[in-house]
C-alpha positions as CSV (number, residue, x, y, z in Angstrom):
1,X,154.5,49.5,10.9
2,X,156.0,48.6,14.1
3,X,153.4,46.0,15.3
4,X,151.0,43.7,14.0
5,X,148.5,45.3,16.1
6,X,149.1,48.8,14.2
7,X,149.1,47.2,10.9
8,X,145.6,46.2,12.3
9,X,144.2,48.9,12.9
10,X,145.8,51.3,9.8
11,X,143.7,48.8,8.0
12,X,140.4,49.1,10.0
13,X,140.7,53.1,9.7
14,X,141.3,53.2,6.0
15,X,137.9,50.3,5.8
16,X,136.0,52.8,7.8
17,X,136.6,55.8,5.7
18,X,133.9,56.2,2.9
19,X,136.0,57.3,0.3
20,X,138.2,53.7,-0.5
21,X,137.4,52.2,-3.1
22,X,136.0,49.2,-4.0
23,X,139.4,47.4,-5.1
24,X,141.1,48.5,-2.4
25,X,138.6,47.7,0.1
26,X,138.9,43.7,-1.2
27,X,142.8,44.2,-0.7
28,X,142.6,45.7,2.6
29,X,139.9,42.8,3.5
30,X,142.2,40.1,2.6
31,X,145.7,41.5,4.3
32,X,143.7,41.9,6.9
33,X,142.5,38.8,6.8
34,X,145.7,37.3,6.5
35,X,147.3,39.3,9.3
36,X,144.8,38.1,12.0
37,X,145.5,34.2,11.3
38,X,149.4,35.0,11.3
39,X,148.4,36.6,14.8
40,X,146.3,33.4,15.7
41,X,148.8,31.1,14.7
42,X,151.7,33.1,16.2
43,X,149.9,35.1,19.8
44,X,153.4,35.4,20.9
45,X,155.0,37.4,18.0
46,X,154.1,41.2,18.1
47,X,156.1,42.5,14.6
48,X,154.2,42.9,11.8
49,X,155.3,40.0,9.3
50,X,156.3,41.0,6.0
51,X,153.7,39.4,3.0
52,X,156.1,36.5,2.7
53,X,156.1,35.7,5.7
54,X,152.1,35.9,5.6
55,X,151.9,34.1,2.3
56,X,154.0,30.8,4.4
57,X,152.5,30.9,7.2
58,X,148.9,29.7,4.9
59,X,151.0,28.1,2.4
60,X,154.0,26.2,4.7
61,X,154.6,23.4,1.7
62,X,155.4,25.9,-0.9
63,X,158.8,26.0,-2.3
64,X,159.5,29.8,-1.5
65,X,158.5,28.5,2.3
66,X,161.2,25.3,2.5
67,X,163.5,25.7,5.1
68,X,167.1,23.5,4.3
69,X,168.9,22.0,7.5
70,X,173.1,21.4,6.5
């Protein structure tokens, strides 16, 4: 995807089609999820983070998320 915006909406198409299953629905419902407080928290940014960088922006103190200063 280019923008968070079109990560977005991929996601509300493929919830609207009949046809996705249940498993996938509950995936799609939390990276959704997930993508709209990253756009909250960050109104500014318009790329669509990568699931890292979704996973620190709700989990900042986790050790995959530290950021060193030399």
């Amino acid at each position: 995807m280019e923008s968070i915006n079109q990560h977005i909406q991929s996601i509300n198409d493929e919830l609207d089609d009949s046809n996705t299953n249940r498993q996938r629905v509950r995936h799609l419902k939390s990276e959704l999820n997930s993508l709209e407080k990253y756009k909250d928290n960050h109104p500014d940014d318009d790329h669509d983070p990568t699931p890292l960088e979704l996973y620190c922006d709700e989990n900042p103190d986790a050790l995959e998320c530290r950021i060193y200063d030399d």
